[in-house]
C-alpha positions as a Markdown table, in Angstrom:
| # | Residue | x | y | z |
|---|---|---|---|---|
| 1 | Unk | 0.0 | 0.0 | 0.0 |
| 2 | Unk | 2.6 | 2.2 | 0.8 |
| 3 | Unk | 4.7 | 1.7 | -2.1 |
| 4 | Unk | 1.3 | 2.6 | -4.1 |
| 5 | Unk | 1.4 | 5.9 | -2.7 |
| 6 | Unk | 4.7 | 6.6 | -3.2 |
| 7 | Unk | 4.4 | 5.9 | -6.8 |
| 8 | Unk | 1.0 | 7.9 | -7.4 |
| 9 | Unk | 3.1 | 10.6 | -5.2 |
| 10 | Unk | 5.7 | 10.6 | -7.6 |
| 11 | Unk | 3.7 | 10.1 | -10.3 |
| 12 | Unk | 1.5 | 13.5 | -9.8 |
| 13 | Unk | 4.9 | 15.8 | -8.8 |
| 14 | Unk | 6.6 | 14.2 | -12.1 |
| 15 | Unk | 3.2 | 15.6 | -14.1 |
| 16 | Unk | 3.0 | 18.7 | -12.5 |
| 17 | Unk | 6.9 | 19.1 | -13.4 |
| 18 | Unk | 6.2 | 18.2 | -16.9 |
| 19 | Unk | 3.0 | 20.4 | -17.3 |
| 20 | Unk | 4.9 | 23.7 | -15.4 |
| 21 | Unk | 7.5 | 23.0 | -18.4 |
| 22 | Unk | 4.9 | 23.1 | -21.0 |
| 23 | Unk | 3.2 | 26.3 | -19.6 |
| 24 | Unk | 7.0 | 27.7 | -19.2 |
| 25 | Unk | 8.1 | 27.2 | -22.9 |
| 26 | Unk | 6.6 | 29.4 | -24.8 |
| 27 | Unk | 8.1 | 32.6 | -22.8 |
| 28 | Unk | 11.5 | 31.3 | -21.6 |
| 29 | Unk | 12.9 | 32.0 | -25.0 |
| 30 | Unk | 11.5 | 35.4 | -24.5 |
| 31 | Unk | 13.5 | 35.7 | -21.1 |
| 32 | Unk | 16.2 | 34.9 | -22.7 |
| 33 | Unk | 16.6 | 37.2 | -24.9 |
| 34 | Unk | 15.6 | 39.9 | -22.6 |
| 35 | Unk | 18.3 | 39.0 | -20.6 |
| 36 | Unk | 20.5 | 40.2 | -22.7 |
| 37 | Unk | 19.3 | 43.1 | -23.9 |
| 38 | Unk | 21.3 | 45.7 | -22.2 |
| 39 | Unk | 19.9 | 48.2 | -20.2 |
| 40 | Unk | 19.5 | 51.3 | -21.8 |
| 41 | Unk | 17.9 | 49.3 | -25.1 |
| 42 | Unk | 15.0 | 48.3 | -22.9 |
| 43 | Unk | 14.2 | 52.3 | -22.6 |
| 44 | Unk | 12.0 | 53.3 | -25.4 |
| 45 | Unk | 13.0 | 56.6 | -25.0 |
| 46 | Unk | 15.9 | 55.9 | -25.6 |
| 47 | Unk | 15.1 | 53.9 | -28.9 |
| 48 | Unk | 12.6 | 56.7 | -29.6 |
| 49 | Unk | 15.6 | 59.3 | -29.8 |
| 50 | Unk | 17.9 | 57.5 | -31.4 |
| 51 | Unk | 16.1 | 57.0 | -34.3 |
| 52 | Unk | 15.4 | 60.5 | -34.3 |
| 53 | Unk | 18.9 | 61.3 | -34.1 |
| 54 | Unk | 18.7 | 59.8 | -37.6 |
| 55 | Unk | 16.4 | 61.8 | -39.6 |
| 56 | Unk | 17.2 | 65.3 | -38.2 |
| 57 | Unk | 18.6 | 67.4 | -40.6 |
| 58 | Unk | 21.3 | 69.5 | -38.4 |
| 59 | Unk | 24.2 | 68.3 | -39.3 |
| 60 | Unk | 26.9 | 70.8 | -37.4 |
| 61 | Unk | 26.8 | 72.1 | -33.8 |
| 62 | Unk | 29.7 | 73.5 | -31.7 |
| 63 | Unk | 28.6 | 72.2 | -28.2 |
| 64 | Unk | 26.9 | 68.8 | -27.4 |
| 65 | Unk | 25.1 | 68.3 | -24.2 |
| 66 | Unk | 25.2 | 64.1 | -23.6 |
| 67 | Unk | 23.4 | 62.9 | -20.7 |
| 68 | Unk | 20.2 | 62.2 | -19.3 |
| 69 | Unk | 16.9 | 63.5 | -18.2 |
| 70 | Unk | 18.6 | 65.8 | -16.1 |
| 71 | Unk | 20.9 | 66.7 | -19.4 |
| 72 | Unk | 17.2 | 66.7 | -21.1 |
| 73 | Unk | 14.9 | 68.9 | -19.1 |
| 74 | Unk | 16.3 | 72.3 | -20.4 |
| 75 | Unk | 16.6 | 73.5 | -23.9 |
| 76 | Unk | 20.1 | 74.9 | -23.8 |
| 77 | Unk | 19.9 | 77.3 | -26.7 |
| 78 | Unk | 17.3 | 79.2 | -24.9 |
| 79 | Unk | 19.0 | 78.7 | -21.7 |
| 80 | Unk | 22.4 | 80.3 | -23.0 |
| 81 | Unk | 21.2 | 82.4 | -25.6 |
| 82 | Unk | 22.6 | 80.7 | -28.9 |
| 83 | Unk | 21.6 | 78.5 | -31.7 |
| 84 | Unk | 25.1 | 76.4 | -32.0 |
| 85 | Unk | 24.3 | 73.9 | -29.1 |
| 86 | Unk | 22.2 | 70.7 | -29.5 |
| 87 | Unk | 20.6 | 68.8 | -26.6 |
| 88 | Unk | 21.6 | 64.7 | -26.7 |
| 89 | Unk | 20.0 | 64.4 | -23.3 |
| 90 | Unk | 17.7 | 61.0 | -23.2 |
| 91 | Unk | 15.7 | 60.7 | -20.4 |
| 92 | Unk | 16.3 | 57.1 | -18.1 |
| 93 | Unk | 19.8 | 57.1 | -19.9 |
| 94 | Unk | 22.6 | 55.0 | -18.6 |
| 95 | Unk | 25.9 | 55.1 | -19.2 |
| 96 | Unk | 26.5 | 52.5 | -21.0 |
| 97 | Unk | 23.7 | 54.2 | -23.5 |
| 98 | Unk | 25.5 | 57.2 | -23.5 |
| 99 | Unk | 28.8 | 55.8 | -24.7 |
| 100 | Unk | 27.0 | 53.6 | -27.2 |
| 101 | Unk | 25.4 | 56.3 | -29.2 |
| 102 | Unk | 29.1 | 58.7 | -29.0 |
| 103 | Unk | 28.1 | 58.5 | -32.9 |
| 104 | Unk | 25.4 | 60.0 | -33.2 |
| 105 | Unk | 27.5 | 62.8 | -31.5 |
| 106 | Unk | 30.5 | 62.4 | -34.2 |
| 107 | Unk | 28.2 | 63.0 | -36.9 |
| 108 | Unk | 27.9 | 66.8 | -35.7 |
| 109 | Unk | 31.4 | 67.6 | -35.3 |
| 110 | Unk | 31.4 | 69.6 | -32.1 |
| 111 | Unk | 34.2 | 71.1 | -30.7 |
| 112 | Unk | 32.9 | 70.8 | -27.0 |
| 113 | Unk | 31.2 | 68.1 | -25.4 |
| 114 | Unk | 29.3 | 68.6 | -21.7 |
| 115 | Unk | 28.9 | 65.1 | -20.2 |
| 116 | Unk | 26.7 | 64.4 | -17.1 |
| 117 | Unk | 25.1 | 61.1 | -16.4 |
| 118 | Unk | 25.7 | 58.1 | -14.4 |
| 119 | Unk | 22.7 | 58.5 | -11.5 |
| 120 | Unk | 20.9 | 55.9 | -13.2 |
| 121 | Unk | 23.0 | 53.8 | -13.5 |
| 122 | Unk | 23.3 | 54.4 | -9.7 |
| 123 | Unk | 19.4 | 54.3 | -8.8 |
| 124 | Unk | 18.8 | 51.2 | -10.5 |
| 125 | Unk | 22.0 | 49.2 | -9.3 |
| 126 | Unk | 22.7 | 48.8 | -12.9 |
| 127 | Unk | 26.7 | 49.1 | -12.4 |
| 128 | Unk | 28.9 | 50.8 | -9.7 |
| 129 | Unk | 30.6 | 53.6 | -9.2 |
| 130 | Unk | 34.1 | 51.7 | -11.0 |
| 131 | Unk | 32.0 | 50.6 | -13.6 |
| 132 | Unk | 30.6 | 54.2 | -14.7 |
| 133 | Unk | 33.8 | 55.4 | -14.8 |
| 134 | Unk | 35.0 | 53.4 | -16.9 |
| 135 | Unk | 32.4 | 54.0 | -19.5 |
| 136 | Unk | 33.0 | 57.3 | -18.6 |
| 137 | Unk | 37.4 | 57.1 | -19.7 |
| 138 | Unk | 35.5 | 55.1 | -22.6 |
| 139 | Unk | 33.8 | 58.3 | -23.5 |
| 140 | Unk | 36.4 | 61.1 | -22.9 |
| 141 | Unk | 39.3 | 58.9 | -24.9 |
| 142 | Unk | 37.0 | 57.9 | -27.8 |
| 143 | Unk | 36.2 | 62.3 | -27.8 |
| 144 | Unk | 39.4 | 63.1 | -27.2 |
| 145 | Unk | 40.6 | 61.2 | -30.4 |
| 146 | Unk | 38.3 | 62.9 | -32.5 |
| 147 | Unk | 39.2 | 66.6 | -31.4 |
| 148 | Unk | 36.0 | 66.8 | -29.1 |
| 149 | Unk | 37.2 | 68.5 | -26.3 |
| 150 | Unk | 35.2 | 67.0 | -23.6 |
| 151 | Unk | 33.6 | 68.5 | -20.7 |
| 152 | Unk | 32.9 | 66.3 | -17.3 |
| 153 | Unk | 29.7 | 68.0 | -14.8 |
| 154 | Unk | 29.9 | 65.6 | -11.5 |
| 155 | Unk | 26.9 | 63.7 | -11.5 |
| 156 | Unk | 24.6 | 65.2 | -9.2 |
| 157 | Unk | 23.1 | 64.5 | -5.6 |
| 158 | Unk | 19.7 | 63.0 | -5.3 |
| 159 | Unk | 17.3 | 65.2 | -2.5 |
| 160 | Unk | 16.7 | 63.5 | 1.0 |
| 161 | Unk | 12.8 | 63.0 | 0.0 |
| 162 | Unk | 14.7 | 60.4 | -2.5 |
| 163 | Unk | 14.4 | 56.9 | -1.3 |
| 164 | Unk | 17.8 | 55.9 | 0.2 |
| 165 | Unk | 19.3 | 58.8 | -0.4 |
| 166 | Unk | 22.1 | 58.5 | 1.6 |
| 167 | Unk | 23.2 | 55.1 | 0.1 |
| 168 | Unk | 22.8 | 56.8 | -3.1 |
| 169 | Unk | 24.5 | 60.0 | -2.4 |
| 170 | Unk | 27.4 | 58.0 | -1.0 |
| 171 | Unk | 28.1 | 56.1 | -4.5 |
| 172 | Unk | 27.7 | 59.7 | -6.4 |
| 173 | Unk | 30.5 | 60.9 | -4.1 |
| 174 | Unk | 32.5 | 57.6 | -4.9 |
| 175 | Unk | 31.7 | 58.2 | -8.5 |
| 176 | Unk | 32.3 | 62.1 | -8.9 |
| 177 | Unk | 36.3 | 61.1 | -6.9 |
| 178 | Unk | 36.8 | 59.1 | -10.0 |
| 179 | Unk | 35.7 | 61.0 | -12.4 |
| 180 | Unk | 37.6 | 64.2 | -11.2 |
| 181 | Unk | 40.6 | 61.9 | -11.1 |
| 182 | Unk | 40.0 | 61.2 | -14.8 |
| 183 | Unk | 39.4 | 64.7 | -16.0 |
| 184 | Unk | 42.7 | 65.6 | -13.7 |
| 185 | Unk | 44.7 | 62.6 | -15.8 |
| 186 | Unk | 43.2 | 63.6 | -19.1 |
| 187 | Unk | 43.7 | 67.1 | -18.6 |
| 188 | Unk | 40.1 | 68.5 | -19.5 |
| 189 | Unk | 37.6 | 70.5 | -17.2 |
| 190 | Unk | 35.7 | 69.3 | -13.6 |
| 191 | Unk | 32.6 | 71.0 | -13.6 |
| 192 | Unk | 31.4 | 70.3 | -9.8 |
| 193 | Unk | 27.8 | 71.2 | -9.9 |
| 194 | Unk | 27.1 | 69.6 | -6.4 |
| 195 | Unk | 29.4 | 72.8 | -4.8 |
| 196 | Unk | 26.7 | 74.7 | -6.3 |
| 197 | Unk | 23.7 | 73.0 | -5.6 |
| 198 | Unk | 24.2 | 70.9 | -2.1 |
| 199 | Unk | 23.2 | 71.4 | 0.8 |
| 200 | Unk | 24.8 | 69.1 | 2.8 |
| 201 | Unk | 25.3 | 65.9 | 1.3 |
| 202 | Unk | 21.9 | 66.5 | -0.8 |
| 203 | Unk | 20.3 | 67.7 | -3.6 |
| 204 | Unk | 18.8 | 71.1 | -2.3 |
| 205 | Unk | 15.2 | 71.2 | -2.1 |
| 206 | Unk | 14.8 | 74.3 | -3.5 |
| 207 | Unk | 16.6 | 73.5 | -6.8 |
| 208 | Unk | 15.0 | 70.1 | -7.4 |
| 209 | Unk | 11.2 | 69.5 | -8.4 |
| 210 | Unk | 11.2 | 65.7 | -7.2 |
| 211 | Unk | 14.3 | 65.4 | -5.7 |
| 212 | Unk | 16.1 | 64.2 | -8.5 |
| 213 | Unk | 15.2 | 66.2 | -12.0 |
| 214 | Unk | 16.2 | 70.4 | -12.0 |
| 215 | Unk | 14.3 | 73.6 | -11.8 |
| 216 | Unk | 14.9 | 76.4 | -13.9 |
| 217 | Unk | 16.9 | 77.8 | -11.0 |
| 218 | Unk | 19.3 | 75.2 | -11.1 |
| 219 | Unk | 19.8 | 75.1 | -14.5 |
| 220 | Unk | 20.7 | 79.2 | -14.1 |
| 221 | Unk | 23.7 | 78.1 | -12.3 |
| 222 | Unk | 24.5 | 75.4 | -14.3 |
| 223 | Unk | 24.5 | 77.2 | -17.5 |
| 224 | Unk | 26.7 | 80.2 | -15.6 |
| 225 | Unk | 29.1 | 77.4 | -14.8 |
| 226 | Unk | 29.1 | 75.9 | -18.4 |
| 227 | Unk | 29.9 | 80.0 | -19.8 |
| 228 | Unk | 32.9 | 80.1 | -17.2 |
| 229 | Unk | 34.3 | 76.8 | -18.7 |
| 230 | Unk | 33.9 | 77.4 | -22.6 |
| 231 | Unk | 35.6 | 81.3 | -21.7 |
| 232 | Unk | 38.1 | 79.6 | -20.5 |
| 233 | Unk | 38.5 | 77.0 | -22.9 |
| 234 | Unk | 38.5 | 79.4 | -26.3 |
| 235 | Unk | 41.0 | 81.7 | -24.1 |
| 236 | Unk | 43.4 | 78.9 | -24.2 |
| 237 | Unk | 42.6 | 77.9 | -27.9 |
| 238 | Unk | 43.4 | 81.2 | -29.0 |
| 239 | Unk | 46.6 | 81.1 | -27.9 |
């Protein structure tokens, strides 16, 4: 009797396996290759702008903004007053992305390229702080070899009404050391925008609308620091 059992027992978990398997299939393949899709394909924004990028017809601009939303939520030719700079801000951007579609920025021949990004990448444990930064030497190198002078703006704090804030304000501090370290070794400009904007180890309320993304006050000081920079920098080319 007891062997009976054990065989209907083993009988019914064996079918149950076998019918889980059945109603698996048809989406594992489906998880598969979702798993490795990286990142910053899975944004449709991101996919969105990109194939913008492809049917615009400016073809020349002198400055390049690269980032994300933050990057994004200003148009900069209003901001500082002239019709030479382009916005390649893409909202939910990673780094990874960002280096990935450098192209797209080669194609307009820019002599200055402003680079902020990487608190995604942060937010949504998609790499650490090493890891940015290397996409980040990626970046400046693969600029630096096409006579881009690049410009690195330290990825900014998150506000305290942000969920683990302090965790993730720790890694942008982590981050912005290494990135100032590579700006110092490849001799181009730190923009630190957190000195600026900070209170504390925070994002200042009064700059931020929800604790992450900028106000127009914000991007006042930002675009201030971004005229200091690019006087500084055609000073020095025109010597």
């Amino acid at each position: 009797m007891k062997n009976t059992l054990k065989k209907i027992l083993y009988f019914s978990i064996g079918l149950n396996i076998l019918l889980l398997a059945l109603l698996v299939k048809p989406y594992w393949n489906d998880f598969l290759v979702d798993a490795n899709i990286p990142p910053y394909l899975k944004n449709k924004i991101y996919v969105m702008k990109t194939s913008n990028y492809k049917v615009y017809k400016t073809t020349k601009a002198y400055i390049v903004m690269l980032g994300d939303s933050i990057t994004q939520g200003v148009d900069w030719h209003e901001l500082l007053g002239r019709n030479d700079i382009i916005n390649r801000g893409i909202a939910g951007d990673y780094s990874e992305g960002m280096l990935n579609r450098l192209h797209y920025i080669y194609s307009l021949h820019p002599k200055y390229v402003f680079i902020m990004g990487g608190i995604n990448d942060i937010r949504h444990h998609v790499l650490t702080p090493n890891e940015i930064a290397k996409n980040y030497d990626k970046m400046i190198s693969a600029l630096k070899n096409r006579n881009i002078k690049p410009v690195i703006t330290s990825t900014l704090y998150v506000a305290p009404t942000e969920k683990k804030h302090k965790k993730i304000n720790g890694n942008v501090d982590q981050l912005n050391a290494l990135l100032k370290e590579i700006a110092n070794e490849k001799g181009i400009p730190f923009i630190d925008l957190n000195s600026k904007l900070a209170k504390g180890n925070s994002l200042n309320p009064k700059y931020t609308v929800d604790g992450i993304h900028l106000l127009g006050n914000a991007y006042r000081i930002w675009g201030n620091e971004i005229e200091k920079v690019l006087k500084k920098m055609e000073a020095e080319s025109d010597i």
